[in-house]
Legacy VTK file of the C-alpha trace (Angstrom):
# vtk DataFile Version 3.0
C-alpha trace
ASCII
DATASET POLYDATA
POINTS 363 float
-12.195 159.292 79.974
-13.354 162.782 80.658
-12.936 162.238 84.548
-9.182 161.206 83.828
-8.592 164.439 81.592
-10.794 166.621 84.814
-8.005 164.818 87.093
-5.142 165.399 84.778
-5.815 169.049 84.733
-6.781 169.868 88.194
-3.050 168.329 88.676
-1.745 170.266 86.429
-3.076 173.610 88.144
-2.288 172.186 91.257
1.564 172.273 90.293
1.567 175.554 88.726
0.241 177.487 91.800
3.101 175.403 93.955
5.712 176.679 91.416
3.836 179.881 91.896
4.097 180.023 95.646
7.982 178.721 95.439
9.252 180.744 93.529
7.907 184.028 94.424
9.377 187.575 93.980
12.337 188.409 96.780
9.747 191.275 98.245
7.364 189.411 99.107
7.143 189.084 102.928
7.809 186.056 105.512
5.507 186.258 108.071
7.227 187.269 111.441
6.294 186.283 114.630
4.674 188.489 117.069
7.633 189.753 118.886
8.195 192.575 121.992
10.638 193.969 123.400
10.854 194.760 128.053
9.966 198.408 128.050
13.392 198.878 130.365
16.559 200.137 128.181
19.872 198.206 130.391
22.937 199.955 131.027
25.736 199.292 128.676
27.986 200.152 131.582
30.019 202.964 129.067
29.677 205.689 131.951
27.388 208.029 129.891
23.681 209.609 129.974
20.825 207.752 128.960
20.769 208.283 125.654
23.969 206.725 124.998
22.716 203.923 126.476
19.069 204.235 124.256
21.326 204.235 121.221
23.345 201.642 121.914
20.473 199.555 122.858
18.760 200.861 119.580
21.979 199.419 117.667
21.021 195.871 119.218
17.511 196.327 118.655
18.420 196.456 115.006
21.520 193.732 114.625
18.431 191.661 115.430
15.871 192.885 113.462
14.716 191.032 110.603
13.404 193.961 108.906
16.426 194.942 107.700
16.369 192.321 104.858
13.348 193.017 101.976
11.539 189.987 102.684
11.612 190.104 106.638
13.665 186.575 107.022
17.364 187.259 108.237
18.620 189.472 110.429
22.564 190.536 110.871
22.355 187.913 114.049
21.427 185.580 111.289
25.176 185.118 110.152
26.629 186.428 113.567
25.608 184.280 116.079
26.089 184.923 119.594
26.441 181.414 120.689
29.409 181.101 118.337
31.361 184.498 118.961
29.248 186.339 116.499
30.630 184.218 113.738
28.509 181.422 111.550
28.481 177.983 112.799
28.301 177.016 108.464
30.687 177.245 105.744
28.666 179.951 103.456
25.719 181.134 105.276
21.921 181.263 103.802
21.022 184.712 103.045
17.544 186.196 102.469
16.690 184.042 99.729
18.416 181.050 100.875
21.340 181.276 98.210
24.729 181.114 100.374
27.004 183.731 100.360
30.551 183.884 98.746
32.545 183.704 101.694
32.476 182.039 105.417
30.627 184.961 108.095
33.583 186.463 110.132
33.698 186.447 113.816
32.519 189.979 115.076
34.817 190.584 118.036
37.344 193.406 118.940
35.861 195.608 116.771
38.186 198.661 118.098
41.619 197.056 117.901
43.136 195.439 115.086
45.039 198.794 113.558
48.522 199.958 113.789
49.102 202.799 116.258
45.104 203.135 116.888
44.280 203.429 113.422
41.381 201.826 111.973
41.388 198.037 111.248
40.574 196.597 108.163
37.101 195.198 107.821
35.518 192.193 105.622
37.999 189.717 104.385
39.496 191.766 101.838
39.566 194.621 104.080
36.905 197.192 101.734
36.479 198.938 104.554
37.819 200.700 107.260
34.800 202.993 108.653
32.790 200.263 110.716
29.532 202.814 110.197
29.820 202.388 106.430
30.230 198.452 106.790
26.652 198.460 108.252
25.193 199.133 105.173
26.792 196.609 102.831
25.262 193.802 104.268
22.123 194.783 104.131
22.421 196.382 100.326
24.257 193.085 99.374
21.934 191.216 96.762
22.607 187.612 98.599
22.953 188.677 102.177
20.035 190.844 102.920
18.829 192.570 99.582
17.506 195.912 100.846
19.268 197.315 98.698
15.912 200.929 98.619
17.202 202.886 101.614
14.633 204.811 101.760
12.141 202.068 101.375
14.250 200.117 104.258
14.111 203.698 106.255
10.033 204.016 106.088
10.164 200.137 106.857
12.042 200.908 110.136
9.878 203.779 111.148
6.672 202.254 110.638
7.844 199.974 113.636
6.775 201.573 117.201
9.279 199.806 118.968
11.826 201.515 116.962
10.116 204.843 116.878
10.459 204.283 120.693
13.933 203.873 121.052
14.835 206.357 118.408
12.633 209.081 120.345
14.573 207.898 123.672
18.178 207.931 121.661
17.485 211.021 120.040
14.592 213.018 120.634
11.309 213.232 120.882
10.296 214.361 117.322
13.440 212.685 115.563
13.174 209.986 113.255
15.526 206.794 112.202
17.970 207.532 109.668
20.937 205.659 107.887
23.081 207.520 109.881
21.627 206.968 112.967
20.852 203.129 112.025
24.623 203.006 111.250
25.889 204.861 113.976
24.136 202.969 116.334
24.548 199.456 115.571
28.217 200.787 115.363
27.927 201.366 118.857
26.560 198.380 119.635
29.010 196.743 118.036
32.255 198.018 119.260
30.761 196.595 122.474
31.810 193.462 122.001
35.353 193.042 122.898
37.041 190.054 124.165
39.171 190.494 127.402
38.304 187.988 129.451
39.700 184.581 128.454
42.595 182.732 130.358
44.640 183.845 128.081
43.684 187.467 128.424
43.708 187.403 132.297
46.942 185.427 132.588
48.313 188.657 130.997
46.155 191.363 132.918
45.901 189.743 136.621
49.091 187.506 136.612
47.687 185.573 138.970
47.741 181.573 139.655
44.169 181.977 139.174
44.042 182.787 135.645
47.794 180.783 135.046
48.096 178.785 131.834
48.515 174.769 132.460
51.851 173.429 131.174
50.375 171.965 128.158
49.455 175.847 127.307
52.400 177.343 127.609
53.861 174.805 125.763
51.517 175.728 123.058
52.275 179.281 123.448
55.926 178.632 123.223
55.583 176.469 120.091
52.990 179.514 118.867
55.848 182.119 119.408
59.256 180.459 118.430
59.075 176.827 116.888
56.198 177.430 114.400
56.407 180.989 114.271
52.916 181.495 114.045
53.004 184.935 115.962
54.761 186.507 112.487
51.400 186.683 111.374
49.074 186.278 114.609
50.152 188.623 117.451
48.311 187.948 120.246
47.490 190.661 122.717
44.817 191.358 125.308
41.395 191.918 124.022
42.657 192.326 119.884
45.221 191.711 117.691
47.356 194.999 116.102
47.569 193.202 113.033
46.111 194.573 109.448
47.993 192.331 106.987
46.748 190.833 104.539
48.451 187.214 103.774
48.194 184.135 100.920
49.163 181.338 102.904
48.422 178.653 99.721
44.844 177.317 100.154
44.862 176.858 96.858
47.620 176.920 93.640
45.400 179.307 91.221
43.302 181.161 93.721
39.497 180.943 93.233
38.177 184.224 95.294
40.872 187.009 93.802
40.767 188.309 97.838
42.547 192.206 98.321
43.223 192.035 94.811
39.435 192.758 94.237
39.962 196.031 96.093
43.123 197.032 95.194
43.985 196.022 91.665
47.353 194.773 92.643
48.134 191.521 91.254
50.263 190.654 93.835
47.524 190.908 96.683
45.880 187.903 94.427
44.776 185.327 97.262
45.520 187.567 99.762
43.048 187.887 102.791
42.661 189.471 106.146
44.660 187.537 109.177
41.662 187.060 111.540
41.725 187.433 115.301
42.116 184.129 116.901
40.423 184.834 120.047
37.923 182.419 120.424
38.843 180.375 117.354
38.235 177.477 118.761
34.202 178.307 118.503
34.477 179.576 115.374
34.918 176.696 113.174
34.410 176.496 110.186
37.651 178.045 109.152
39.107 180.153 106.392
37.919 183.121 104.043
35.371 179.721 102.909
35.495 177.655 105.483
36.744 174.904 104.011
38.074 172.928 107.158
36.225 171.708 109.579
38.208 171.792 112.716
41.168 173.559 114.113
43.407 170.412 113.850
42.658 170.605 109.820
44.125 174.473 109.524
47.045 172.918 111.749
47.483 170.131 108.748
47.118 172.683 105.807
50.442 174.770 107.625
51.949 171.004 108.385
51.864 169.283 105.278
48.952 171.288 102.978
50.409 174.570 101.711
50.406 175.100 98.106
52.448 176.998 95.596
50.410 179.502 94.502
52.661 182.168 93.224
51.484 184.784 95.787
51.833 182.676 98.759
53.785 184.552 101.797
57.734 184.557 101.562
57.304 183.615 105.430
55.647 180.204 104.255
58.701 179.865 101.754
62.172 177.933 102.261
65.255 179.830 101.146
65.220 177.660 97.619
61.697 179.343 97.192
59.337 175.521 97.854
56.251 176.206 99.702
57.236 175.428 103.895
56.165 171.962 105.526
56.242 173.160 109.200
55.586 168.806 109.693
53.436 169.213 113.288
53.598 166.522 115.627
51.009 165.319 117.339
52.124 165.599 120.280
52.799 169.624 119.049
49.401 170.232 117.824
47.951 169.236 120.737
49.733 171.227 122.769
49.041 174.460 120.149
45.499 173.711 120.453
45.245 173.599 123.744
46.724 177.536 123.743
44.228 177.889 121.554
41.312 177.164 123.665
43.165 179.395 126.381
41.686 182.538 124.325
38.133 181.610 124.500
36.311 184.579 125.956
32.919 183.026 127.425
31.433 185.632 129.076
30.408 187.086 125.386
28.478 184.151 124.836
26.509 184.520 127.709
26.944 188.327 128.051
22.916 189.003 128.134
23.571 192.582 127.039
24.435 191.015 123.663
21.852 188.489 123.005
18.672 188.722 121.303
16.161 191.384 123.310
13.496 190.169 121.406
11.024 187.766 123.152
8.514 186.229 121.174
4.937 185.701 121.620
LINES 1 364
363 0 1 2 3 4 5 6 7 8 9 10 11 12 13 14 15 16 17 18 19 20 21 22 23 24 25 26 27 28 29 30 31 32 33 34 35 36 37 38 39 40 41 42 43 44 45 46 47 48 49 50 51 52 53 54 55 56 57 58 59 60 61 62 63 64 65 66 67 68 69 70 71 72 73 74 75 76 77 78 79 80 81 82 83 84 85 86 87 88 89 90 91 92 93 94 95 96 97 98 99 100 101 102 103 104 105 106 107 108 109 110 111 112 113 114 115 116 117 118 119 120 121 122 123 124 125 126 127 128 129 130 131 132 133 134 135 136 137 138 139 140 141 142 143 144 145 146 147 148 149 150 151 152 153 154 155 156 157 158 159 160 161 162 163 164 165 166 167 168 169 170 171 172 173 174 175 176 177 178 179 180 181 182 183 184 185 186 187 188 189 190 191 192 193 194 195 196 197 198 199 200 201 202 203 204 205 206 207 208 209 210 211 212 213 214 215 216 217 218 219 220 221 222 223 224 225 226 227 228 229 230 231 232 233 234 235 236 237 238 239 240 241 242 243 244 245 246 247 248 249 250 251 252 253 254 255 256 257 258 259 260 261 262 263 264 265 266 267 268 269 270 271 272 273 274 275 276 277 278 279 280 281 282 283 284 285 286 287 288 289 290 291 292 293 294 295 296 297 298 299 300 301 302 303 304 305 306 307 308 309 310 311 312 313 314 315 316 317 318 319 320 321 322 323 324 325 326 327 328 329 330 331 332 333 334 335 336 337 338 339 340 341 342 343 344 345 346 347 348 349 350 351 352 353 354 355 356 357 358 359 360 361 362
């Protein structure tokens, strides 16, 4: 009897230090793995001195540093992965306590186009910000995403790291120190990098040549893109970025869940209302929408065939003259074709552009 109670209780102490060790306080550190980085800063190829090029690699250093979050486990490159056009390859992705975040990780692409007339482009989803230097912060402030939300504790956490002292001494001098500024200024920079130019699509338009020529399936697509569907009233696609900052409700849903622009501006007509994306390399982007609720591009094709719904904000362009929510009834045949000009706008080279991937190497 008394060896039954002894094994009852050492049990029961057993499972309390698990729950312990589970549910432990979001500073606590995950062990990271011994990492290094090639003593050799590349050239970005942007024409200027070295230290451009030390900052800019500094900014890269850092989109892949998992110090940024408090408990050393994501990094920015977490959510904006390389391999999928620096968007998430998940509906919601984990942040720094596993809990997913509220919407679907946005591709990070084209950074420097997307305005009117060269003026900035709207960032996030509901557009919050227009300065990309005070976007870097959010992320890593955000009490899901990253939750560093000290900055001076995040600051001495940086510093303490000789690699970074390093590159910060290279960037900017040899008794300087990191910074917000300088951490925002340079991922910035690393950042705005990143542009997409070189898809079919793209060259077809720059070089003109039969090399680069769209197949007839393609251009069909593009045609159908343009005119039939009209899809270019919201999407205008030019070389390397889209000059588009609207903001659109195209009916995901008849009482919209995630309030969107309205969030930011008050306006209870932006209710629903989200950023109109890039679509240059869509087709690696999936999953799409604000949550990405479908899976594949021939789902987003069904929700504009057959799926929109009348949620009272939902764009006049998606509306018949009698005001009923459109049913632009694809074909087959059609969506086919409009996914196949879809594909023409994958950019490859930045997922294999080595001046973009990880410079960490691992021991």
């Amino acid at each position: 009897m008394q060896y039954q109670i002894k094994k009852q209780w050492v049990v029961f102490v057993s499972i309390l230090a698990l729950v312990g060790v589970l549910s432990c306080n979001k500073y606590q550190k995950t062990l990271v793995k011994e990492q290094y980085l090639d003593a050799e800063i590349p050239s970005y190829g942007v024409g200027n001195p070295i230290t451009v090029d030390a900052q800019i690699h500094l900014g890269r250093v850092l989109f892949y540093e998992k110090s940024l979050s408090v408990n050393n486990s994501v990094s920015c490159a977490s959510c904006h992965k390389q391999q999928v056009a620096f968007a998430d390859n998940v509906a919601l992705s984990p942040g720094f306590e596993n809990r997913l975040t509220k919407r679907n990780s946005i591709a990070i692409q084209n950074l420097t186009f997307g305005g009117v007339f060269f003026e900035p482009a709207p960032l996030f989803w509901d557009g919050r910000e227009f300065d990309l230097t005070s976007l870097i912060s959010k992320p890593i402030a955000n009490h899901i995403e990253m939750g560093m939300d000290n900055e001076e504790q995040l600051i001495a956490k940086l510093n303490a790291l000789p690699y970074i002292q390093d590159l910060v001494h290279k960037a900017y001098g040899e008794n300087e120190k990191l910074d917000m500024n300088r951490l925002s200024t340079s991922m910035a920079s690393f950042l705005m990098l990143i542009n997409t130019n070189k898809s079919r699509f793209d060259q077809s338009i720059i070089m003109g040549t039969k090399e680069f020529a769209l197949s007839p399936m393609e251009l069909r697509g593009q045609q159908l893109f343009q005119t039939t569907y009209q899809c270019n009233n919201c999407h205008n696609p030019t070389v390397g970025g889209y000059n588009n900052s609207q903001f659109i409700n195209i009916g995901l849903e008849v009482n919209s869940s995630d309030k969107g622009r309205m969030n930011i501006t008050n306006a209870s007509q932006d209710e629903g209302a989200f950023k109109v994306p890039d679509l240059h390399n869509v087709a690696l982007t999936a999953p799409y929408m604000r949550d990405g609720r479908f899976k594949t591009l021939s789902e987003v094709l069904d929700h504009y065939s057959h799926g929109i719904q009348d949620n009272k904000n939902v764009s006049p362009r998606l509306r018949n003259n009698d005001g009923s929510t459109k049913k632009l009834n694809i074909s087959d045949e059609d969506k086919s074709a409009l996914i196949a000009f879809l594909n023409s706008m994958t950019d490859y080279t930045v997922l294999t552009n080595p001046l973009f991937s990880n410079p960490f190497k691992y021991k």
